[in-house]
C-alpha positions as CSV (number, residue, x, y, z in Angstrom):
1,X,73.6,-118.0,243.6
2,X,77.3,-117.3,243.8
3,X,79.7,-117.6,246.9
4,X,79.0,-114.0,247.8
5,X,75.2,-114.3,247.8
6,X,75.1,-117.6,249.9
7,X,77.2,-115.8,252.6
8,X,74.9,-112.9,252.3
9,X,72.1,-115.3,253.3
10,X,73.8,-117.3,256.3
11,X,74.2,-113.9,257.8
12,X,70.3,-112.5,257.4
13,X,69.5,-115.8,258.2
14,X,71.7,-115.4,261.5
15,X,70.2,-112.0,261.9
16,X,66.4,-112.7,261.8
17,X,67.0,-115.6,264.4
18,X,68.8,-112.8,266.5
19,X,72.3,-114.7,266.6
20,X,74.3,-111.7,265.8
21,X,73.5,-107.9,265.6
22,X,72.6,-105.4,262.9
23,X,76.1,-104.2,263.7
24,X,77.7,-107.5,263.3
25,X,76.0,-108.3,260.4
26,X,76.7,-104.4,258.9
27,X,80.7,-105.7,259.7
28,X,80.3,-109.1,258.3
29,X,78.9,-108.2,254.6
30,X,81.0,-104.9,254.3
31,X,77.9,-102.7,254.5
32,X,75.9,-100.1,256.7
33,X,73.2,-100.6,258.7
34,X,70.2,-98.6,256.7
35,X,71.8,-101.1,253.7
36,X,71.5,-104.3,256.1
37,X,68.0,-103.3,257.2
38,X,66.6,-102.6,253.4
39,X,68.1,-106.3,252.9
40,X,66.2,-107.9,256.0
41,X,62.9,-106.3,255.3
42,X,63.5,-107.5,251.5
43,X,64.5,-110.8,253.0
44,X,61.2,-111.2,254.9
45,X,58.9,-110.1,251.8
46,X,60.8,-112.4,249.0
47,X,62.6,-115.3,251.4
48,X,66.1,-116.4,249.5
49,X,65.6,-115.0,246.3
50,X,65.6,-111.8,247.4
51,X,69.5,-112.0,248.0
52,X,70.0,-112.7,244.6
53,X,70.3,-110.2,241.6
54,X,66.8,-108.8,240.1
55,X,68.7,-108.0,236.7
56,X,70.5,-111.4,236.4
57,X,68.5,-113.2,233.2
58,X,67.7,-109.9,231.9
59,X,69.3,-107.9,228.8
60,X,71.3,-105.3,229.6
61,X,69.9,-102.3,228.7
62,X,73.5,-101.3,226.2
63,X,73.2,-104.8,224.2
64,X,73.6,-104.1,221.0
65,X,70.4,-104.4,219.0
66,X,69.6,-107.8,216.8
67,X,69.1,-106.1,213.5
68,X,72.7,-104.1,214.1
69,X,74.2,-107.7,215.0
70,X,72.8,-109.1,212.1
71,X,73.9,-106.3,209.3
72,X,77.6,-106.6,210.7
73,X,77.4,-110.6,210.6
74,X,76.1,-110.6,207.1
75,X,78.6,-108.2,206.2
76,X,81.5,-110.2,207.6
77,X,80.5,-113.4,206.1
78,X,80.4,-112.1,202.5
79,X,83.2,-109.9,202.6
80,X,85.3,-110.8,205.7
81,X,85.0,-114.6,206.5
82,X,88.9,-115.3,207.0
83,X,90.0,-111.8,208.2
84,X,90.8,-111.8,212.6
85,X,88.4,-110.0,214.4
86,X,91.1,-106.8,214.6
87,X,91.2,-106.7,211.0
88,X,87.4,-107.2,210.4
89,X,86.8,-104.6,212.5
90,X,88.7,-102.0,211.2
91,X,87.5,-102.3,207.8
92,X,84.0,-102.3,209.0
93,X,84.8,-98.7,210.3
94,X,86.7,-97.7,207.4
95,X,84.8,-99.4,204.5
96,X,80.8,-99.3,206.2
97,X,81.1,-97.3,208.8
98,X,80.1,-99.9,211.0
99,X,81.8,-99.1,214.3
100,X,81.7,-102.4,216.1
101,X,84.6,-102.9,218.9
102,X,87.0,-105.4,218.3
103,X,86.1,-107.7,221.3
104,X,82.2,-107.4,220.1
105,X,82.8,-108.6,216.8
106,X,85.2,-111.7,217.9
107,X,82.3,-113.0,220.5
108,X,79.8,-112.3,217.6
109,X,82.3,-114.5,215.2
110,X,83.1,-116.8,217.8
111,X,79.3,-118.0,218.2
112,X,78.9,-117.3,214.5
113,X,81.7,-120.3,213.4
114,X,83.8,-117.5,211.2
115,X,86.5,-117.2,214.6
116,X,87.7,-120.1,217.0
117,X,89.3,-118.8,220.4
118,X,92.9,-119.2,221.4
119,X,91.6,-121.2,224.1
120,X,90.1,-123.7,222.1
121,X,92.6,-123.7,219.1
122,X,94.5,-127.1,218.3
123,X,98.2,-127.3,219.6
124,X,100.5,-126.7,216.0
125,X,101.7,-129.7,214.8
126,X,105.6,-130.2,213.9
127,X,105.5,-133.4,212.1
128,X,108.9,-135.7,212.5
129,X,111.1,-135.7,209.0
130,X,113.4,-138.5,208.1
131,X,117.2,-138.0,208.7
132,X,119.4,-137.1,205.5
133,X,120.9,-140.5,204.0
134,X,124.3,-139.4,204.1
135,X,127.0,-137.5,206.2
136,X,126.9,-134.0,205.1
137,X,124.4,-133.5,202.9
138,X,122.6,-131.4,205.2
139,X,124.4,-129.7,208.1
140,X,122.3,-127.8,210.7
141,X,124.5,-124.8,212.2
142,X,123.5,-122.2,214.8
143,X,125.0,-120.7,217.8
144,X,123.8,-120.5,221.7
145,X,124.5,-117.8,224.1
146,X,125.0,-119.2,227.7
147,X,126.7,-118.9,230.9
148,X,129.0,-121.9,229.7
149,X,131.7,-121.2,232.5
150,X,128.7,-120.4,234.6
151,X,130.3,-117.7,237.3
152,X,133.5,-118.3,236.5
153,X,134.0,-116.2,233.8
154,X,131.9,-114.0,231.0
155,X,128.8,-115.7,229.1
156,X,130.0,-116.4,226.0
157,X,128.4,-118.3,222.3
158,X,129.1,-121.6,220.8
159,X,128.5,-122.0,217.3
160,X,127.9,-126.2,216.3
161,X,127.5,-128.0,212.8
162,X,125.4,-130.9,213.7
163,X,125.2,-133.4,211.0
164,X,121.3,-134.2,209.9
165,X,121.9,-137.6,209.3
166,X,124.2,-139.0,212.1
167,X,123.3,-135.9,214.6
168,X,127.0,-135.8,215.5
169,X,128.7,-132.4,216.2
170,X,131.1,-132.1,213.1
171,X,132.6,-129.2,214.3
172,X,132.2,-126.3,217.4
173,X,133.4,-123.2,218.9
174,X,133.5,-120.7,221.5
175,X,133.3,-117.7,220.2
176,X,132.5,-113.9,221.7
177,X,129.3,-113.7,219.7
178,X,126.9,-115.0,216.1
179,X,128.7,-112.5,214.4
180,X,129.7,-112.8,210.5
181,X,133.3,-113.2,210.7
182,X,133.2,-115.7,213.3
183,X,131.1,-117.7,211.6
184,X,133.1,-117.3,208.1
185,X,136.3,-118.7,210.3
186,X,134.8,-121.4,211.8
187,X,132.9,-122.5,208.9
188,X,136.5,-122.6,206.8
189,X,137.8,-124.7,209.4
190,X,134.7,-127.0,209.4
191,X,135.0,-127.1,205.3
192,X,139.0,-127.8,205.8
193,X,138.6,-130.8,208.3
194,X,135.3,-132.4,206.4
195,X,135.3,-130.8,202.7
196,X,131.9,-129.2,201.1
197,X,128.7,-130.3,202.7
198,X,125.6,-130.0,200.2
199,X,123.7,-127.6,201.8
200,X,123.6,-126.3,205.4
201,X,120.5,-125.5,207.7
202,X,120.1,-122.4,209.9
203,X,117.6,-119.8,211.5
204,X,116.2,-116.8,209.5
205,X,119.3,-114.8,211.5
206,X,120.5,-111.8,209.0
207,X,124.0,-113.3,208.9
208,X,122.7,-116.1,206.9
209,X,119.5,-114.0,204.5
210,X,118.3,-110.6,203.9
211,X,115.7,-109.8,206.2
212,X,114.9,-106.6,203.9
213,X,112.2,-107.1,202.2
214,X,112.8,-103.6,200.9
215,X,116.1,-103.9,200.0
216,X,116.6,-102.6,196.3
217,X,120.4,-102.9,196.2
218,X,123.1,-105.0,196.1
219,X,123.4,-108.6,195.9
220,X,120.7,-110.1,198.1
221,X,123.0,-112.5,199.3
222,X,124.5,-111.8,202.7
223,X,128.3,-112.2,203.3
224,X,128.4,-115.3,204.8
225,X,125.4,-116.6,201.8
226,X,128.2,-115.4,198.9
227,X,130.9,-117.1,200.5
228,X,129.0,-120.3,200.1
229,X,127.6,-119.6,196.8
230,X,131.2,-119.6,195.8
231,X,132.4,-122.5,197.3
232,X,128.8,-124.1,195.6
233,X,127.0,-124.8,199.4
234,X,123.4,-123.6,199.9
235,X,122.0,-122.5,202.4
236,X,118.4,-123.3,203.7
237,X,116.6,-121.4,206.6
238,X,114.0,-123.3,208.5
239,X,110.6,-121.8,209.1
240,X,110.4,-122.0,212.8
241,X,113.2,-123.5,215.4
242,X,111.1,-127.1,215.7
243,X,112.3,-127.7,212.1
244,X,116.2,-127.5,212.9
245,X,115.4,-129.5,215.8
246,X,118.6,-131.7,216.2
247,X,120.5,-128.5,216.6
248,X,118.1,-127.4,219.7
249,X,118.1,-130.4,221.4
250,X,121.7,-130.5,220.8
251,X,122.0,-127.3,222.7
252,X,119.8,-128.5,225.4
253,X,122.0,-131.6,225.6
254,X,125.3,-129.6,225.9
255,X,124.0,-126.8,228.3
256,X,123.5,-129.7,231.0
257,X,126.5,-132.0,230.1
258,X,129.3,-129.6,229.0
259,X,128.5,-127.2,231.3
260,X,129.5,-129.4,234.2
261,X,132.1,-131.1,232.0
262,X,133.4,-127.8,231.7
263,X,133.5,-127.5,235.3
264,X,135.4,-130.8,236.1
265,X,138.0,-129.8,233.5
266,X,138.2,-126.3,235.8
267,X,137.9,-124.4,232.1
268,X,136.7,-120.7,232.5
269,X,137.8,-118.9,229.3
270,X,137.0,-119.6,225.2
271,X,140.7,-120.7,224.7
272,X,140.4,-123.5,227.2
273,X,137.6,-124.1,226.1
274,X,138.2,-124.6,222.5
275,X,141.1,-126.6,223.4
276,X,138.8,-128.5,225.9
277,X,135.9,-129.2,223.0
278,X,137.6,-132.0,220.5
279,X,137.9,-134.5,223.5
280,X,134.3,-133.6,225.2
281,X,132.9,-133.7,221.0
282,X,134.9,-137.4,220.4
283,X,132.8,-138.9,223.8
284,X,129.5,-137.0,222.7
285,X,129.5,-138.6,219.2
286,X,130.2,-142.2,220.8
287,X,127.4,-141.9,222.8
288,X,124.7,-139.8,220.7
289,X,125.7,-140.0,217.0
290,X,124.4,-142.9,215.0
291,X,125.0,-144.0,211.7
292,X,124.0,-142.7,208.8
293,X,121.6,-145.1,206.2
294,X,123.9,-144.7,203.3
295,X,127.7,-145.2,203.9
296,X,128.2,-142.8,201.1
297,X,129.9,-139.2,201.9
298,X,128.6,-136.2,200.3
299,X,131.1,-134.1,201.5
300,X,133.3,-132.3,198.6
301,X,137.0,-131.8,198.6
302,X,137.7,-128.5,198.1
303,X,138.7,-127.4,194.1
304,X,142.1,-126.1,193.7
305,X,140.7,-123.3,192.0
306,X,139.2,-121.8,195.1
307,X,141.3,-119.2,197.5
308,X,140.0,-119.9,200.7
309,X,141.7,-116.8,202.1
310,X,139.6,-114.9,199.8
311,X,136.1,-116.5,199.7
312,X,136.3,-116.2,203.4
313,X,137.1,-112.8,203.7
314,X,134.9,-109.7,203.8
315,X,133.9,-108.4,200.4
316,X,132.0,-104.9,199.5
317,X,132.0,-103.0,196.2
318,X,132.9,-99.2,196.6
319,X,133.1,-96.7,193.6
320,X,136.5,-94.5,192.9
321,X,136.1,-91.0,193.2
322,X,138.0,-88.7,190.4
323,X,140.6,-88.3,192.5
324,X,141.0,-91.9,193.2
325,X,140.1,-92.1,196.5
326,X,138.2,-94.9,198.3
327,X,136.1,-94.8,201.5
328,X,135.9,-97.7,203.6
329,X,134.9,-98.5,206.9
330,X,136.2,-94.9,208.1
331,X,139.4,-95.0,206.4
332,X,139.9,-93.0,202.9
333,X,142.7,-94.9,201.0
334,X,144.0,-93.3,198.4
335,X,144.5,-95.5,194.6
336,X,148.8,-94.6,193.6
337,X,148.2,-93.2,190.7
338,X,149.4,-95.5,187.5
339,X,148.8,-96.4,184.0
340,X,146.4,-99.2,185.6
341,X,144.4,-97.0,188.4
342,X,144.0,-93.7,186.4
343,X,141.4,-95.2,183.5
344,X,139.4,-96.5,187.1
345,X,137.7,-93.6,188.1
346,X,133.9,-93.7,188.7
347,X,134.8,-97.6,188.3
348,X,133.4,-99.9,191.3
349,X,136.4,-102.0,192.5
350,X,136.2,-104.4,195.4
351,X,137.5,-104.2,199.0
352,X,138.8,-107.4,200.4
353,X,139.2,-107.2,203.9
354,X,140.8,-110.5,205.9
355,X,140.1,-111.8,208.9
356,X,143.8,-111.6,210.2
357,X,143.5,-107.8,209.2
358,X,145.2,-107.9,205.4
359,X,142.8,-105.9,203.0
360,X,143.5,-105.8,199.2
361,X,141.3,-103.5,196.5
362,X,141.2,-105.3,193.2
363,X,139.3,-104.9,190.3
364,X,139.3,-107.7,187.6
365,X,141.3,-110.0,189.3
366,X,144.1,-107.6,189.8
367,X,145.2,-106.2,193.1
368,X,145.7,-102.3,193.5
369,X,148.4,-100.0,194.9
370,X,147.2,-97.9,197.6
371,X,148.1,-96.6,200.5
372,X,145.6,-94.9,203.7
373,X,144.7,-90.9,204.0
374,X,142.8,-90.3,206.8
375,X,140.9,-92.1,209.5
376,X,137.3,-90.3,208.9
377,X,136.5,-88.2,211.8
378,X,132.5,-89.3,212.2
379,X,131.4,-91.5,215.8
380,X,127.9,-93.0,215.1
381,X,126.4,-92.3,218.5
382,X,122.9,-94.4,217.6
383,X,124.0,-97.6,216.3
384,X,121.5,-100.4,215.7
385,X,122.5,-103.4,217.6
386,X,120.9,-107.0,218.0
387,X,119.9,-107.7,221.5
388,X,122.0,-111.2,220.8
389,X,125.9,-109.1,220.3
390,X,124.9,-106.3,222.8
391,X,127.6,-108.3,225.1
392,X,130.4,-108.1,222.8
393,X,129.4,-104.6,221.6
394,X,129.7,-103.5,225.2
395,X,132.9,-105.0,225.7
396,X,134.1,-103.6,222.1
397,X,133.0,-99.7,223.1
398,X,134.9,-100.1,226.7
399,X,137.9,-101.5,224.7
400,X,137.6,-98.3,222.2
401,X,137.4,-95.7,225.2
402,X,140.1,-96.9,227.0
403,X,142.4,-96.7,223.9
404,X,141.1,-93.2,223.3
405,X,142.1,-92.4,227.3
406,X,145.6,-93.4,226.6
407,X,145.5,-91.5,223.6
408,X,146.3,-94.7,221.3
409,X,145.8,-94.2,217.5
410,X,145.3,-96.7,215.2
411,X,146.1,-97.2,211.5
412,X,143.7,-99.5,210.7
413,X,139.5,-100.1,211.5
414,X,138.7,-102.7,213.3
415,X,135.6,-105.4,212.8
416,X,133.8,-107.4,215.8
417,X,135.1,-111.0,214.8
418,X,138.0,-109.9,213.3
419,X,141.7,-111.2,215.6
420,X,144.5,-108.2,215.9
421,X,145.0,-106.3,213.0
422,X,147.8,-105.2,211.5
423,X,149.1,-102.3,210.1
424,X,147.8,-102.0,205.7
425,X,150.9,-102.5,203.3
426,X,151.1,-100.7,200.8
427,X,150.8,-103.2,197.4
């Protein structure tokens, strides 16, 4: 009997001794008093086991029949053994019309052996890998959003390069959010202080790989991946965040230890911070780096063939119009028109725009003349934005309004990342 029935029975049993009233007894099992006499006069036919419910033991009267069970279950084991019980079911409908719900068919597969229940499935198993033999050749990098000053001042992102062999932070930043450009700068200063690393290790974030699987243009390489493809890094992405786990538990260590160290130092902006960070990095690597197997460094110094200025900067390929004319990033800049530009029409040429706001257009290695038309009158009301840089885009739209409130014009677009820009000079 359940917990229901058994008080159902201590109060007919109270009843028929005449303890309480029909009344009481009405009030104690929530019903009325032609239902708690039907009760008592079943009580004093059947004893106890006329509390209890006649149809419990019995099939239901809408169980699906055997033979029906059995058609579906054949069908499932011939044709569908490793398909979910959503999946299964749906081509059952489609393919036999055999409408079987969803939650049916998983019980059905569940007693069957073809389906095990999320309640019963083994925990996932992340297996421990050994560490890299030697300092830099493999650097994890990744960024964490946080109240770092905690309510002293905005929640910001630092981006670390934690070393896989020695798990020591080579190199970290505050910075206003995981965007391209900031991850270009800081990855030039990492590469300036430590040379080329073999490869580095991040998330499946769309700064580092083309998410698109139905992408049918360009490259397939993402900014920051051909900036490293031409200084020769690679760039792995790890299947799940337990595989770049020194990086996580770094950031666990550092949201509990800088955090406070932060608030000792009284730091509450990203320039004290970054000022703050070499000191609080030197005492974290004393007390959690170790060394690394091989005393060998696979760092790379950096070839003198290489411009740093422009591997870091942002590249994109645009195509001159007739009247050579360029559009990029809502400015049209118009190609001066000499003995080198004129044969370049229909041509694609290459837009090199610089962090500090510089921006060439060269084609085979040569820079063009050019000078800007027009700011392109066009405001993109619906922008897609990752919930991760919703802060910082925010903070950049409030920025834009106010300048257009004091009726400011610029000369020049600006790029999240990007520090003040200057005005384009004219090659």
């Amino acid at each position: 009997m359940s917990d229901k029935e058994f008080s159902r029975l201590n109060v007919l049993l109270d009843l028929q001794a005449r303890r309480i009233t029909v009344d009481d007894a009405a009030q104690l099992m929530g019903l009325r008093r032609r239902q708690v006499f039907r009760m008592l006069r079943d009580f004093r036919d059947r004893g106890p086991a006329s509390v209890a419910s006649r149809k419990r033991g019995r099939t239901s009267n809408n169980k699906t029949p055997v033979a029906v069970r059995e058609l579906t279950m054949e069908l499932v084991r011939n044709r569908y053994a490793d398909f979910g019980p959503t999946l299964a079911a749906e081509k059952l409908a489609e393919l036999h019309s055999c409408f079987v719900s969803r939650e049916t068919l998983r019980k059905w597969m569940i007693e069957d052996g073809l389906w095990v229940d999320r309640a019963r499935r083994l925990p996932s198993v992340h297996q421990p890998r050994n560490r890299r033999e030697r300092i830099g050749e493999l650097v994890q990098i990744d960024g964490s959003k946080h109240y770092w000053f905690e309510n002293r001042g905005p929640e910001t992102t630092l981006i670390a390069y934690i070393d896989d062999a020695t798990s020591q932070i080579l190199h970290a930043a505050f910075v206003a959010s995981e965007s391209t450009l900031d991850y270009l700068r800081e990855t030039r200063r990492y590469i300036e202080t430590h040379g080329r690393p073999i490869a580095f290790y991040s998330d499946k974030h769309a700064i580092f790989r083309v998410n698109k699987r139905e992408a049918s243009t360009g490259s397939g390489m993402t900014q920051f991946g051909r900036a490293l493809f031409e200084l020769n890094i690679d760039i792995i992405c790890a299947n799940s965040p337990q595989a770049k786990g020194r990086v996580e538990r770094c950031f666990g260590t550092l949201q509990d230890r800088l955090v406070k160290e932060l608030r000792l130092a009284k730091v509450s902006d990203r320039e004290a911070a970054n000022a703050f960070l070499p000191r609080f990095l030197e005492d974290y690597n004393a007390r959690f780096g170790r060394p690394a197997r091989a005393a060998q460094n696979a760092h790379r110094a950096v070839e003198e063939s290489m411009v740093m200025d422009d591997v870091f900067a942002w590249k994109e390929q645009r195509t001159v119009t007739h009247n050579l004319t360029i559009q990029y990033d809502k400015v049209m800049f118009l190609l001066e028109p000499t003995e080198v530009t004129r044969p370049l029409a229909r041509k694609r040429v290459t837009i090199i725009d610089y962090p500090d706001g510089r921006l060439a257009i060269r084609y085979k290695g040569l820079d063009l003349p050019y000078r800007m038309f027009d700011r392109l009158q066009r405001v993109n009301q619906a922008a897609i934005v990752e919930n991760k840089r919703l802060g910082e885009v925010l903070s950049y739209i409030a920025a834009r309004q106010a300048e257009v409130s004091a009726m400011r014009s610029k000369k020049a677009p600006r790029r999240r990342g990007q520090s003040e820009r200057h005005m384009f000079k004219v090659n």
